[in-house]
ChimeraX commands (.cxc) that place a marker at each C-alpha (Angstrom):
marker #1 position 124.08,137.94,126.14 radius 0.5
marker #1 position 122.78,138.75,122.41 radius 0.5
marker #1 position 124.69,137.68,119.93 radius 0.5
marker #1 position 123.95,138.44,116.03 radius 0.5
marker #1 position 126.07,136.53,112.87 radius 0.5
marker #1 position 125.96,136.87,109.24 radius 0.5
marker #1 position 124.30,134.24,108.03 radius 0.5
marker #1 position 122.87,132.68,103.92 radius 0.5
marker #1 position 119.62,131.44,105.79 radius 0.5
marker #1 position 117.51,129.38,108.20 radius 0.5
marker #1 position 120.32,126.77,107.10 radius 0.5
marker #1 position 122.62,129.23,109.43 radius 0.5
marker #1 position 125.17,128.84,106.90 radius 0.5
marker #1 position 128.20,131.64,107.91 radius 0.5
marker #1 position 128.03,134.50,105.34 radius 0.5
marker #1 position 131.33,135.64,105.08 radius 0.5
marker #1 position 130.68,139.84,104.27 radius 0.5
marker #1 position 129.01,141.37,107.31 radius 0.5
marker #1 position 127.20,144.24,105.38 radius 0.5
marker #1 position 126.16,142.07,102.59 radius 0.5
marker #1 position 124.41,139.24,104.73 radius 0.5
marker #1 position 120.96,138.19,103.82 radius 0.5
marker #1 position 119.98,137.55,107.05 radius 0.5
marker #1 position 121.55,137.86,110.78 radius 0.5
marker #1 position 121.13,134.85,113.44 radius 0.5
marker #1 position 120.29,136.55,116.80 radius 0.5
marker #1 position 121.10,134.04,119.68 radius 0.5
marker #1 position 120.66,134.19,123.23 radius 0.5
marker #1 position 123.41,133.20,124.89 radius 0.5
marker #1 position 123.69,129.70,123.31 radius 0.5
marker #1 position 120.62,129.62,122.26 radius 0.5
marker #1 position 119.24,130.40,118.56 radius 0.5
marker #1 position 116.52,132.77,119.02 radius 0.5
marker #1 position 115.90,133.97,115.40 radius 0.5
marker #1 position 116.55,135.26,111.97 radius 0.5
marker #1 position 116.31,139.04,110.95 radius 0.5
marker #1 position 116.42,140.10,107.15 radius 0.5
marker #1 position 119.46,142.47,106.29 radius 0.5
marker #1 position 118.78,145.30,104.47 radius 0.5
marker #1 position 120.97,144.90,101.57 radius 0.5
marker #1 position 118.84,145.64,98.64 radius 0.5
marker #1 position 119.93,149.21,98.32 radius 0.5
marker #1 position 123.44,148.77,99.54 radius 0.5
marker #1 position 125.91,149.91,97.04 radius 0.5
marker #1 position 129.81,150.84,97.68 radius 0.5
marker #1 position 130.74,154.04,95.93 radius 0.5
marker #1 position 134.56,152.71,95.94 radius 0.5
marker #1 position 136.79,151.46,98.91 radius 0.5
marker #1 position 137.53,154.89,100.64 radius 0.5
marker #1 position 133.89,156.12,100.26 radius 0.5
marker #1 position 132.96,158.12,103.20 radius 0.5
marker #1 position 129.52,159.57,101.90 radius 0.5
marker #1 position 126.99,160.20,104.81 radius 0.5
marker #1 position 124.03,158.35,102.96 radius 0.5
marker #1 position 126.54,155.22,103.20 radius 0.5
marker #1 position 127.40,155.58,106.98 radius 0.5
marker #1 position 123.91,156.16,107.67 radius 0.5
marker #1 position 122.60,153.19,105.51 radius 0.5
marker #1 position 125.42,150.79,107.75 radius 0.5
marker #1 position 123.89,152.63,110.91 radius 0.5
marker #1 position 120.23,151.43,109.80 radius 0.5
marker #1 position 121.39,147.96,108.90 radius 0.5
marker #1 position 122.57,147.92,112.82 radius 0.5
marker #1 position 119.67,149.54,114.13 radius 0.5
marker #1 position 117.21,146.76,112.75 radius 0.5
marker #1 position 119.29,144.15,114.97 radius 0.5
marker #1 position 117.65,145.44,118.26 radius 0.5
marker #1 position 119.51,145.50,121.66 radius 0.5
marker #1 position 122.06,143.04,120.82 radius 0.5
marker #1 position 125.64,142.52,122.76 radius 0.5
marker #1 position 128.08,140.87,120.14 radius 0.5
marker #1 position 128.51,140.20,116.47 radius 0.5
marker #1 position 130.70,137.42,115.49 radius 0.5
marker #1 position 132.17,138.01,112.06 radius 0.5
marker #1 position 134.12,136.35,109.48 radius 0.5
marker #1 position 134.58,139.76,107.67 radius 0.5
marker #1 position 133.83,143.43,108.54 radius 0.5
marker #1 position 133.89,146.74,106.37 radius 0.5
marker #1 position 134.91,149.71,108.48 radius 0.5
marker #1 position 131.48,151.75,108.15 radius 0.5
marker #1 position 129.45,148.83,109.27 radius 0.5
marker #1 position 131.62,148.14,111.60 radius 0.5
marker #1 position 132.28,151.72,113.00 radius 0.5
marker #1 position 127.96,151.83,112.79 radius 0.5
marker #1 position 128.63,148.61,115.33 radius 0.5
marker #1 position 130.86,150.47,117.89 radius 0.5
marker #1 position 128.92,153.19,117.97 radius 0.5
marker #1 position 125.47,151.68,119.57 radius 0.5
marker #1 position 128.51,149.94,121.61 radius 0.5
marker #1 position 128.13,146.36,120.33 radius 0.5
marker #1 position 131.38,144.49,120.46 radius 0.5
marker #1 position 132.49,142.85,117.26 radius 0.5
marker #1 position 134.17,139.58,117.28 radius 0.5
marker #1 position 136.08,138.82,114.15 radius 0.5
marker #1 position 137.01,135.56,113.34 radius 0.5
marker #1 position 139.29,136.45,109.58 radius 0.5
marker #1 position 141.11,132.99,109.29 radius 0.5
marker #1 position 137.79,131.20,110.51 radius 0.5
marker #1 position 136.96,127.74,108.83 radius 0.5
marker #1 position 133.34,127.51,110.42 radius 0.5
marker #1 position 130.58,126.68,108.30 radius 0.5
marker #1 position 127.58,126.66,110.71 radius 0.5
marker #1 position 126.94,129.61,113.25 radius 0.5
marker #1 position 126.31,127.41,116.17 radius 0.5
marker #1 position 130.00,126.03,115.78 radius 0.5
marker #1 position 131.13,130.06,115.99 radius 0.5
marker #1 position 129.09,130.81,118.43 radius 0.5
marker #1 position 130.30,127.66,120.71 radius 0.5
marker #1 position 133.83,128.21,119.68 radius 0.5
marker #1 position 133.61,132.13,121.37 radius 0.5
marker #1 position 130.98,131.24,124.56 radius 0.5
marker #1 position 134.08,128.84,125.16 radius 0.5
marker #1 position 136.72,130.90,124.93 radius 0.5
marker #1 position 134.76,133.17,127.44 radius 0.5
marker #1 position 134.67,130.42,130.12 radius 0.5
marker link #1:1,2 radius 0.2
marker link #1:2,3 radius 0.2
marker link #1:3,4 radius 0.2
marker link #1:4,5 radius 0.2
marker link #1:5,6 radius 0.2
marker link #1:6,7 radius 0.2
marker link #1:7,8 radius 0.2
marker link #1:8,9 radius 0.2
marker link #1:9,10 radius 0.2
marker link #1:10,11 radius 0.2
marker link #1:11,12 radius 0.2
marker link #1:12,13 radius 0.2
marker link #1:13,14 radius 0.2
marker link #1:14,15 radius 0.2
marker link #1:15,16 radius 0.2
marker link #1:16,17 radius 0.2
marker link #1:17,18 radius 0.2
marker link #1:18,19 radius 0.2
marker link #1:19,20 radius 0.2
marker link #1:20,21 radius 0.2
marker link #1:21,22 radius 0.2
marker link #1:22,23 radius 0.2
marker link #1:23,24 radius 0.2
marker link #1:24,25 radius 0.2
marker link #1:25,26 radius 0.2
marker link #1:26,27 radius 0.2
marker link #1:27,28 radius 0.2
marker link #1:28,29 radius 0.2
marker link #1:29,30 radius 0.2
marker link #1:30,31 radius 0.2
marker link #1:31,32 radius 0.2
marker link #1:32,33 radius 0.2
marker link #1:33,34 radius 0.2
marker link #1:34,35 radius 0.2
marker link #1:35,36 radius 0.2
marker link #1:36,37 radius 0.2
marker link #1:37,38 radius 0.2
marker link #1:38,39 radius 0.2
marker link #1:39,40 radius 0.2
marker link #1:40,41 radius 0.2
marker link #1:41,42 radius 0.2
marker link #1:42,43 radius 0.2
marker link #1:43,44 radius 0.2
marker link #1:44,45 radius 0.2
marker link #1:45,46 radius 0.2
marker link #1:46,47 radius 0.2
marker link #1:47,48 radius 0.2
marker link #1:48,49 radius 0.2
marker link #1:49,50 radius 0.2
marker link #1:50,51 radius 0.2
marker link #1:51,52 radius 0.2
marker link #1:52,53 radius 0.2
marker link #1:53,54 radius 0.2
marker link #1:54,55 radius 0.2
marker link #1:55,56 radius 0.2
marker link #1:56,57 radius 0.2
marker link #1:57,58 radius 0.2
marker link #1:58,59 radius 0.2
marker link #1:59,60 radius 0.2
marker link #1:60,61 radius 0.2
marker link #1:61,62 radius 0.2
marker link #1:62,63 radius 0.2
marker link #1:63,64 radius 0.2
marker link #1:64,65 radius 0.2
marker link #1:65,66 radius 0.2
marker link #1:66,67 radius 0.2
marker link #1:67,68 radius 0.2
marker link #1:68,69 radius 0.2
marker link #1:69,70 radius 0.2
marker link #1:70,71 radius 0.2
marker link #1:71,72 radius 0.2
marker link #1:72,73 radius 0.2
marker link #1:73,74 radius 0.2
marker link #1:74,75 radius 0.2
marker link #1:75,76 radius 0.2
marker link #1:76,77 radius 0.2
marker link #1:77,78 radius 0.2
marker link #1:78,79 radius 0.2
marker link #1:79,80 radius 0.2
marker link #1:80,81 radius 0.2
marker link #1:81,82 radius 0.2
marker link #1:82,83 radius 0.2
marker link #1:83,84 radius 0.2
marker link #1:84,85 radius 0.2
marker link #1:85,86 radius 0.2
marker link #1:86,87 radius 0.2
marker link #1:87,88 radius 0.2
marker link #1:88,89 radius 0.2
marker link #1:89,90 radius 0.2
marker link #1:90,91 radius 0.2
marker link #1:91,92 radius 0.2
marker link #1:92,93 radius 0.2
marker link #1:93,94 radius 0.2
marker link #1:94,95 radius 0.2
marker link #1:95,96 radius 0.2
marker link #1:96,97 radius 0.2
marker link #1:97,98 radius 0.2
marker link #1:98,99 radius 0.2
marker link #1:99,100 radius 0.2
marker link #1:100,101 radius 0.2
marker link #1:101,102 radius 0.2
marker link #1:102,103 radius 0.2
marker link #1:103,104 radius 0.2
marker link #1:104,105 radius 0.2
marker link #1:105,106 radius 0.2
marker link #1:106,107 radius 0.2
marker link #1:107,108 radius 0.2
marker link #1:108,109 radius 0.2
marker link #1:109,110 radius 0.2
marker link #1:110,111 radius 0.2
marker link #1:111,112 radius 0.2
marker link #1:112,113 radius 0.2
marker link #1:113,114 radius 0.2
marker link #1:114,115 radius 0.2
view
């Protein structure tokens, strides 16, 4: 199973804000594979109930640049990144009231849960 998470850096510090990430961690099953770069620089939010196409589409790019992945485990979610998610049919795991720091500990914490 693939598994990508929001993370600050190589440190694979949690980043709380899904769309906003720097980077995501992309693990195979328990096992950190690598980092890819988010493409945040040209992310902007029109307002909270923004439905323009250029933003839906710019979510559905940010996904697309994750490859064939399975899962993302999240701390927090916007609904057009996250709608981008369902539709390649990649689960999302949220985790709101989560205290982890480190995406290993998330990632244990759900492979666990699984079992």
């Amino acid at each position: 199973m693939k598994i990508a998470i929001p993370v600050k850096d190589e440190s694979l510090e949690i980043f709380p804000k899904t769309g906003k990430t720097p980077y995501f961690a992309i693990f195979n099953d328990s096992t950190f594979s690598h980092l890819i770069k988010n493409l945040v620089g040209n992310h902007e939010h029109e307002d909270e109930e923004s439905t323009s196409i250029d933003h839906v589409e710019f979510h559905r790019k940010q996904v697309e640049t994750l490859g064939d992945i399975d899962a993302a485990l999240v701390v927090l979610i916007g609904k057009h990144i996250k709608k981008a998610f369902e539709e390649k049919d990649i689960q999302v795991i949220e985790f709101p009231q989560s205290n982890f720091k480190n995406a290993k500990e998330l990632l244990q914490v759900y492979l666990n849960s699984k079992k």
